[in-house]
N, C-alpha and C positions, 0 to 999 in steps of 0.2 A: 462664148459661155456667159459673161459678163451682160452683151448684149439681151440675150434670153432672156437672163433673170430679171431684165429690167421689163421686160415688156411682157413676161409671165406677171409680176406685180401690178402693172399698167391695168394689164388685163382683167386682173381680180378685180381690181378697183372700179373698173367700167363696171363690172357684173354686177358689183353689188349697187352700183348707182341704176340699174336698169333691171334691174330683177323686180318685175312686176308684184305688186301685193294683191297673195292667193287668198281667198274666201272659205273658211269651214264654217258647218253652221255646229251649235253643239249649245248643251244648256249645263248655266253651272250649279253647283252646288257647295261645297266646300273647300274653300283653300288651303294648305297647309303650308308655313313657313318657318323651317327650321332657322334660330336666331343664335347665333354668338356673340359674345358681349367680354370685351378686353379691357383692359386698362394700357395705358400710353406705353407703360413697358411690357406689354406683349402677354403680361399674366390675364387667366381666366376670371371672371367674375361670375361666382357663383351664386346663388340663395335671392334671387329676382321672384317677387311673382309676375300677376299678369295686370297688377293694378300698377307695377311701373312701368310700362313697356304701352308706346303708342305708336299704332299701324298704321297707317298712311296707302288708301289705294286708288293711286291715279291724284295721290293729293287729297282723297278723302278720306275723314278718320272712322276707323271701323272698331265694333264693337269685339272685341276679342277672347279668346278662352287658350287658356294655357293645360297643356296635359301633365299632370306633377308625377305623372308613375313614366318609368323607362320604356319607349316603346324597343320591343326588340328589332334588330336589322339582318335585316337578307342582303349579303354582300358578295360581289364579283369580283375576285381579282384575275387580270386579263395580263399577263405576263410578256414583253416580245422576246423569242428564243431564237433570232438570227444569227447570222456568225459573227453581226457586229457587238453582239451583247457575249460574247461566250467570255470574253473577262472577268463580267460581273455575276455572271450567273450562278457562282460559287458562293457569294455574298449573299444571292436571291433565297437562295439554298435551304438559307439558317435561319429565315423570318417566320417558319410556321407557329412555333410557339407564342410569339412576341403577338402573331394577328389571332390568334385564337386569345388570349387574354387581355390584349388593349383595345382591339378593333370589336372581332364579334360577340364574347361576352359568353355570358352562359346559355342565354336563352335565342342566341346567333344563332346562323347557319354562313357557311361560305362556301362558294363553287371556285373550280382553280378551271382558267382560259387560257391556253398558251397559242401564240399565233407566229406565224413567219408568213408565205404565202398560203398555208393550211392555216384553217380555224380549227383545232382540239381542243375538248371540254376532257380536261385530264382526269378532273373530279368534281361530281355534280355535287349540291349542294349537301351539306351536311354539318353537323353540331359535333362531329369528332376529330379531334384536333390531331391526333396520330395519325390520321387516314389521311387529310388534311399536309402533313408533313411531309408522308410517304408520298405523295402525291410531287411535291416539289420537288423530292429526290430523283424523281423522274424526268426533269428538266432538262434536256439535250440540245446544243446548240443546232441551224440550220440552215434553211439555205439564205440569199441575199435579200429577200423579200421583207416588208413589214406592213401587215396590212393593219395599221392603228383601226381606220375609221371603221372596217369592213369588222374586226374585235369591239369595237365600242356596238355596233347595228347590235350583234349577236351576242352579246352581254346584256345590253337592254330588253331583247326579246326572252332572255332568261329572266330579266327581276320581273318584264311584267305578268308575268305566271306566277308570282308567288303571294301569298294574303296581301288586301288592301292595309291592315291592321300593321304591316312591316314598314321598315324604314327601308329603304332601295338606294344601296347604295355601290359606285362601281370605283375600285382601286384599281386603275390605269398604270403599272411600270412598264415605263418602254420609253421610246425616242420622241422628241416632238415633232417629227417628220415622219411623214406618209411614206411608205414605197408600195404602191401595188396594188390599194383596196381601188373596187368598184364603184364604192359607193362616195356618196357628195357629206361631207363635212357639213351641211345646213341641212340638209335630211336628219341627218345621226342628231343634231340638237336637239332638231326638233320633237323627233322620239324620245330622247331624254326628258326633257321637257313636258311633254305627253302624256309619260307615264313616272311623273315625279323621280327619277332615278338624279340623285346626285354624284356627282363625278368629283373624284380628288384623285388629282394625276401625282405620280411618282418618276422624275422626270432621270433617265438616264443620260449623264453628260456625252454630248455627242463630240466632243474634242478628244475626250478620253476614248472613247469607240474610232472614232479615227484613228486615230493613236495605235490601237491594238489590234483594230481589223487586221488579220491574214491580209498581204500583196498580193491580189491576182498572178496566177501564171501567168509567164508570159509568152506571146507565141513561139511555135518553133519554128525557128532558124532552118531557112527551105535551102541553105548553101550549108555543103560539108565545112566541120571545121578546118579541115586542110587550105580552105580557099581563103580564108582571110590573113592579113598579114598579122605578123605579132613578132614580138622582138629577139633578138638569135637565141637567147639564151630562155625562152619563155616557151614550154609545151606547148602545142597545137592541140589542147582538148576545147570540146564543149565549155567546161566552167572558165579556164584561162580566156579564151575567146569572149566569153558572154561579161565574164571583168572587164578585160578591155575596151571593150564597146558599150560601157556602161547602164548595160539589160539586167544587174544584179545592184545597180544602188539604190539609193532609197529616194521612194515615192512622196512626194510632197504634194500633187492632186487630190487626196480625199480635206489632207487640212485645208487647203485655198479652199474649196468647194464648201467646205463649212463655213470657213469665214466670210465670206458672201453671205451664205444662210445667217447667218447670226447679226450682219448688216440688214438683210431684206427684213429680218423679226423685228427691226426698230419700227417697220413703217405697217406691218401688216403681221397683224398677231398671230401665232402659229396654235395648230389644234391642240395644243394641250393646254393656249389662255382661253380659246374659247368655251373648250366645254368646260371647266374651271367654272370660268367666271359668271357665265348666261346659267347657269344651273345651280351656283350659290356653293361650289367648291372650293378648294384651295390645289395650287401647286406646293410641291416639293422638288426638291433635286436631291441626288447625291451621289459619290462618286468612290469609294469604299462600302465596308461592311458598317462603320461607326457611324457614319451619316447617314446609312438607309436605315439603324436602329433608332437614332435619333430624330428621322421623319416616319417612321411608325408611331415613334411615340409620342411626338407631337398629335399627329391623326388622332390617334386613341384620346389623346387626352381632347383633341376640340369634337369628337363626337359621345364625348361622352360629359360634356363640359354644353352642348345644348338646350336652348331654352324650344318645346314644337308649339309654336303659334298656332290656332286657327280660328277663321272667322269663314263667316259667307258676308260675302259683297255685299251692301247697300247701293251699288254702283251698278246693278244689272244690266240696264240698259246700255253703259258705254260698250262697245265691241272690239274685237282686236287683242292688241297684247296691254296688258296690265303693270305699271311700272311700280311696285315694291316699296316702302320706305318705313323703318324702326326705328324709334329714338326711346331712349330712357330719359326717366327723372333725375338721374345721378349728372352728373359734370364730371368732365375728363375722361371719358368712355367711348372705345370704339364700339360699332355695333356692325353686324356683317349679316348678312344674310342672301336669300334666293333673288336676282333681279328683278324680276317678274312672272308671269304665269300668262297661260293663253283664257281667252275669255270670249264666251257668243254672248250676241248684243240679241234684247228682247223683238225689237222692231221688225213683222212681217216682211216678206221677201223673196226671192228668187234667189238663187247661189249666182253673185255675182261678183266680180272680182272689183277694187278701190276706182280703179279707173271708170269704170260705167258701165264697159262692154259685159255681156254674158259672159258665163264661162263657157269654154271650147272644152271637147273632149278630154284635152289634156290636163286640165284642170276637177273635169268632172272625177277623172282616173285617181287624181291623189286625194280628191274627197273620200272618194269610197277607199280608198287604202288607209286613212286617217280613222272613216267612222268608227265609232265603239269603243272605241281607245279613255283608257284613264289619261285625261289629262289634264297638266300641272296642278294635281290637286281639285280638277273639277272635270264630272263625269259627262261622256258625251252621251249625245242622243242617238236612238238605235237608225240603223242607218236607212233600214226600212222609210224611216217616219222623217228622214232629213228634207224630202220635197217638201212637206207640209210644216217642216219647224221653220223659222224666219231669224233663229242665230245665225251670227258668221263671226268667225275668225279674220281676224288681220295681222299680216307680217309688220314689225315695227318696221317703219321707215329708215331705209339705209341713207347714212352719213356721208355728205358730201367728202370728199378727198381732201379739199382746201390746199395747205401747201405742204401736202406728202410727195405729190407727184414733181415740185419744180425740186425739192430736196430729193429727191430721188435719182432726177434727174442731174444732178450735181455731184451725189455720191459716182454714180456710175461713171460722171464721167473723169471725178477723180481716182477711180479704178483702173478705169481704161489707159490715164496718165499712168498709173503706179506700175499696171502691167508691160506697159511698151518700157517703161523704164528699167523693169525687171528682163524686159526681153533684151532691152541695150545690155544688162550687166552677163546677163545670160553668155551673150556670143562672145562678148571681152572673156568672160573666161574661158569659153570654149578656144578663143582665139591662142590666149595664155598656154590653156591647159595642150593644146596642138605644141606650140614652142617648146614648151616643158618637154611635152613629151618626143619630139624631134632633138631638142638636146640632151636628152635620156638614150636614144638611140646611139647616138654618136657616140657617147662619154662608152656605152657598152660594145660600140666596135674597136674604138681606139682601145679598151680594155681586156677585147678579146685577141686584137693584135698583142698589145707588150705582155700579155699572158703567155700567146704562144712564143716569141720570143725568149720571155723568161724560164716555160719548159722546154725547149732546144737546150738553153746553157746548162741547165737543171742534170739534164739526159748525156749530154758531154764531160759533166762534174764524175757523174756518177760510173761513168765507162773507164774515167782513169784511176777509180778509188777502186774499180771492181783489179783494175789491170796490177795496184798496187799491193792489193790482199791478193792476189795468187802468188808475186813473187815473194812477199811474207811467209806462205804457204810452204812457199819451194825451199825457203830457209830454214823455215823451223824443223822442214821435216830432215835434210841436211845436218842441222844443229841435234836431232834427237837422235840420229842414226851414231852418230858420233859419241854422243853419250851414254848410247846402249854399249859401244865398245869399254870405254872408260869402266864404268858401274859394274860390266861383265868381270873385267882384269881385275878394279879393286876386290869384287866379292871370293876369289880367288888368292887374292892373296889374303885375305882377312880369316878364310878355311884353314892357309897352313898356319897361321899364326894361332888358331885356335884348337888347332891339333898338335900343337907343339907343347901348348901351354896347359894342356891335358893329361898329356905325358909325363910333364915336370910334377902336375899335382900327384899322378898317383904314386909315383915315384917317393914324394912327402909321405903321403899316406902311411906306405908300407913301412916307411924308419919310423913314425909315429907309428904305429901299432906294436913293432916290436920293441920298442922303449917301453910300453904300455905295460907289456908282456913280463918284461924284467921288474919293473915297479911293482905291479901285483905280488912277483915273487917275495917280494922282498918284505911289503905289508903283510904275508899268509907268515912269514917267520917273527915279525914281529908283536902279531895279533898272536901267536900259541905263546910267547912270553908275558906277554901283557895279562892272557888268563890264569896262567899260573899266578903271576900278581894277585887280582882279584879274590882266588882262592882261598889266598891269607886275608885278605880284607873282609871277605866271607863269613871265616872264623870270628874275626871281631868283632862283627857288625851285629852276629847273631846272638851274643850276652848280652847287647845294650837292648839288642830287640826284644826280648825275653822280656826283658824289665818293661818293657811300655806298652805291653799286650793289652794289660789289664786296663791302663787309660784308653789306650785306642780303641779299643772293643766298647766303650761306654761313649765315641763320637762320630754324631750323623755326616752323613756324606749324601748332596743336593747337586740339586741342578739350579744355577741362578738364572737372575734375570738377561741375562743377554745368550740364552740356550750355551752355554759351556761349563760341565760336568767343574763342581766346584771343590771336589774332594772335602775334607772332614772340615766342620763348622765345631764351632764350640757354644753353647747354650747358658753356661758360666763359668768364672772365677776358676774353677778346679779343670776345667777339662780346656780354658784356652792355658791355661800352664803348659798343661801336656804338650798344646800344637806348639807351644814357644820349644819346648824341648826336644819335640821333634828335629824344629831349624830349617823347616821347609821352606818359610818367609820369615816377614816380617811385620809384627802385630803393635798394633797402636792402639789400646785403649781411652776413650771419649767418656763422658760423662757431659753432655753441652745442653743447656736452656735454650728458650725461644727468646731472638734478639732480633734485632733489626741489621746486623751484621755478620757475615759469616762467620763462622771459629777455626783457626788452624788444627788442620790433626795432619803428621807428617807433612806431604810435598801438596796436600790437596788442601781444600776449606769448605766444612760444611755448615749450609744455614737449617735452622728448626724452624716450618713454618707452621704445622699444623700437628697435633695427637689427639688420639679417641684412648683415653685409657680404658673404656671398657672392650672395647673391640682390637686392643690391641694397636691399633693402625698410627701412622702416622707419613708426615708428606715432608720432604726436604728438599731442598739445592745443590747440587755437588756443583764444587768450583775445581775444575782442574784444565790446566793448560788454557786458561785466559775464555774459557767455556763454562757453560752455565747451564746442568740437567738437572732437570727436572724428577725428581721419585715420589711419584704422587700413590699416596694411599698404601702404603706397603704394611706388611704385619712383622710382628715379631721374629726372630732366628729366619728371616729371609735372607740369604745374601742378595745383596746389591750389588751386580758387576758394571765396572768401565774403564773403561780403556784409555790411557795415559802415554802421551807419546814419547816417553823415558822406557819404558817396558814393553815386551812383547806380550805376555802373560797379563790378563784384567787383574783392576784391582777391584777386591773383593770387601763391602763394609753391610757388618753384621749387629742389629738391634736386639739388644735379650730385654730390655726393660724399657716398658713406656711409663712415663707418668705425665699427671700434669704439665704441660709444657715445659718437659724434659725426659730425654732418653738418655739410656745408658747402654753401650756396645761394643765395638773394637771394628780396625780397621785394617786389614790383611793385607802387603804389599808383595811380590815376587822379590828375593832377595837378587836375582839377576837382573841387574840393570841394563839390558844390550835395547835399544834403541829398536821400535818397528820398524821406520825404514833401512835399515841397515841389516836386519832381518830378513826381510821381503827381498833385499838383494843380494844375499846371499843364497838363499833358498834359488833366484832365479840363476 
């Protein structure tokens, strides 16, 4: 492989030292030379006219005219959609917008190329940038093929159909290697050239496409997988097998293959410097989405950053190719432009080629495919009238080799060292990786020996645990049969013991009940004396009652605050007498102010926080039993009940007078002192 490249190099290099120089004849008239003009750090230099800028053709200085209005451009972009580009192709995707505002402009047009070994014109030329877009969304990767040159022919056959008034211009993304086109890379210039179309390549990194290219399948495997060996413990499929045989690692052939190519580019420049550079374009690379926006926008910005020269020759006469040169008046300025251009010489003649002889047929053939042609900025003549016109063309003179080829020959053959070197390290591991894998074998027999070993003893463990759980078995069930006896007898005797003890109770029962029986008797004789008792008490009770009619009939009887029916209240002075006489309780009249401390009345203590003498109302504190309620808002002759845990009965506190921050009223206590909880348990 190595060999090849070197003598495919060789080879170029002869060609271009022996490629005879062909003759057109053709008359000029106008040149054009697009100019760029930089500064050392790479920025634009704008606002030139045409009095700083001096043209140089062939060494002679020419009278020049600068166009100051925009010419608009007719542009090609030529896409490659192999399978080796389908990484980036998602990046390519999302540049429609970006070339419709920095590239073609408003008064653009652009066509979309996509090439693999088909030429497809996805979208022909157009000023709408959505169509344009959509058109890219359509980008599908394909098969292995890339015909760069055969996409450059047929891009330039596109701009030269469009107004001479355009700028022609062809945006090339793709590889800078050929696979597959037809046509010759010194043709395609020459047609560029021809028909003024400038070329600005967008170079996709071919390390990176190596890289991500899909691995060819690989053949199939003409032995069943049964046939090949692989190790005991290791399936006998397809994929196990094509592992082992190492059919499924990774391919390191397409990168070597590039790095050669990227050695050969030092000594012989690949098609994307030449059409670059012979046409007055620029390269780019890039290798994400952020580097191809950023050579877009470079592009944009040096095509629109353009100074367009033109002059006609004063040099009519010289023939052949025409060598370029711009300089400015400024210092410190790069200037860039077209190389050259092709040019017929005035001098009478025959179509004859540099060397002297006639031209042969073969020569006659690319004249007439040349005639009529725009080129590089100068018009040819109709091809009718080519016998009688005495222009010719000349190829420039190709460039001896000097010492490409002894360097060449040096690389290669320190290649050739570096591969045998690589082939020594190669079989050392091959040699290793055989040991390795021979002691991998071994360690998995002797593993698969003390395995089986170790489930023998495994399977003997387990035959005497099984032999030890049945006679456990035999016991428990022995041990349970035994206790069903036991469990039966105790529950037998636990019946008569409980029928005995049944007996004895009802037996109680019945001398309690008839004790029960005599007791009642005995209470029914004492209860008919007891009311005779009362009878006389009766009589007594009913002269005092008599007398206290008249008070009692003049006092209300409520319901308080905690819902229990409150019996007679007293309203004033004369009617709480009565209840005193009554003797039902026990009454504490109050008279207390608002203070900042409670007042004692009887067993309790009340505070005055609050009174409305118009509304009657007023708010207090009851202190009783180490507790603190609250009577907020209350009105006059309300009873106030709560509950004191000396008494079973509430106690009952009644306001007949509010005033200013002080009431006047009494406080009711049950004269029976029995204790609630001593209550509640006797009740229960």
């Amino acid at each position: 492989m190595i060999l090849a490249g070197a003598w495919g190099g060789t080879t170029l290099l002869r060609a271009q030292e022996e490629l005879p120089e062909r003759v057109f004849r053709a008359e000029a008239n106008v040149v054009l030379a697009p100019v760029t003009v930089l500064t050392r750090d790479g920025k634009y230099v704008n606002g030139l006219e045409a009095r700083d800028f001096r043209l140089y053709d062939n060494d002679k200085l020419q009278d020049i005219r600068m166009d100051v209005s925009f010419t608009p451009i007719s542009m090609v972009v030529a896409i490659q959609r192999n399978n080796r580009t389908e990484a980036v192709l998602g990046a390519i995707k999302k540049i429609g917008p970006m070339l419709e505002a920095l590239l073609v402009g408003e008064q653009g047009e652009a066509a979309l190329l996509a090439f693999d070994h088909r030429l497809e014109v996805i979208q022909d030329f157009t000023n709408d940038g959505a169509k344009f877009a959509k058109a890219l969304e359509r980008l599908m990767p394909g098969s292995t093929s890339s015909r760069v040159v055969d996409a450059v022919f047929q891009s330039i056959n596109m701009l030269r159909k469009r107004p001479r008034d355009r700028r022609r211009i062809l945006v090339l993304i793709s590889e800078t290697k050929d696979r597959g086109s037809e046509g010759d890379l010194r043709d395609a210039l020459l047609e560029a050239e021809f028909h003024n179309v400038i070329i600005y390549t967008i170079n996709i990194n071919r390390a990176l496409t190596s890289l991500t290219t899909p691995a060819p399948l690989p053949r199939p495997d003409p032995f069943p997988a049964a046939s090949h060996p692989v190790p005991p413990i290791a399936p006998q499929t397809p994929h196990s097998v094509a592992q082992l045989r190492g059919v499924e690692s990774m391919h390191f052939e397409p990168l070597i293959v590039e790095l050669f190519s990227q050695v050969k580019a030092i000594f012989i420049p690949n098609h994307a410097e030449v059409l670059t550079r012979y046409t007055g374009g620029r390269e780019y690379s890039f290798t994400g989405l952020k580097s191809l926006e950023r050579a877009i926008t470079d592009l944009g910005e040096e095509l629109h950053s353009q100074y367009i020269l033109s002059y006609t020759p004063n040099n009519l006469h010289e023939g052949g190719y025409h060598r370029i040169r711009v300089e400015v008046n400024r210092p410190n300025l790069i200037v860039r432009t077209r190389p050259g251009y092709w040019m017929a010489a005035r001098p009478a003649g025959e179509l004859r080629l540099s060397s002297g002889r006639a031209a042969g047929p073969q020569d006659a053939k690319l004249f007439k495919r040349r005639g009529g042609d725009f080129l590089g900025g100068s018009e040819m003549a109709d091809p009718a009238n080519a016998s009688n016109s005495s222009a010719v063309h000349y190829l420039p003179p190709a460039h001896g080799p000097g010492m490409k080829i002894p360097i060449l020959f040096g690389i290669v053959i320190a290649l050739v060292a570096a591969n045998v070197y690589l082939f020594l390290e190669l079989d050392r591991v091959r040699t290793e990786l055989a040991a390795t894998r021979e002691s991998i074998l071994n360690e998995l027999s002797n593993l698969r020996e003390s395995s089986s070993v170790t489930i023998q003893t495994h399977q003997r463990s387990l035959a005497a645990m099984r032999e030890e759980l049945e006679a456990a078995r035999r016991q428990a069930a022995m041990a349970a049969g035994q206790a069903k006896v036991e469990a039966t007898k105790r529950a037998e005797e636990l019946a008569q013991r409980l029928e005995a003890e049944q007996a004895r109770q009802r037996a109680e029962q019945e001398k309690a009940r008839q004790a029960l029986t005599q007791e009642l008797s005995e209470l029914a004789k004492t209860a008919d004396a007891t009311k005779a008792g009362l009878s006389e008490v009766k009589t007594e009770v009913s002269a005092t009652k008599s007398e206290l009619e008249k008070t009692i009939a003049q006092l209300k009887q409520v319901t308080g605050d905690l819902g229990v029916q409150s019996g007679l209240i007293a309203t004033n002075a004369r009617e709480l007498e009565a209840l005193k006489a009554l003797g039902d309780r026990n009454y504490f009249e109050f008279d207390i102010k608002k203070t900042k401390q409670p007042i004692r009345i009887g067993d309790i203590a009340v505070k005055l926080k609050k009174t409305d003498q118009k509304k009657g109302r007023f708010t207090i504190d009851v202190v009783a039993d180490d507790k603190i309620v609250e009577k907020k808002d209350r009105t006059i002759n309300e009873p106030l009940q709560f509950y004191v845990s000396a008494a079973r009965q509430p106690y009952e506190l009644v306001v007949n007078e509010v005033h200013k921050d002080r009431i006047v009223g009494y406080l009711a206590t049950p004269k029976v002192r029995q204790p609630r909880a001593q209550t509640a348990k006797a009740s229960s």
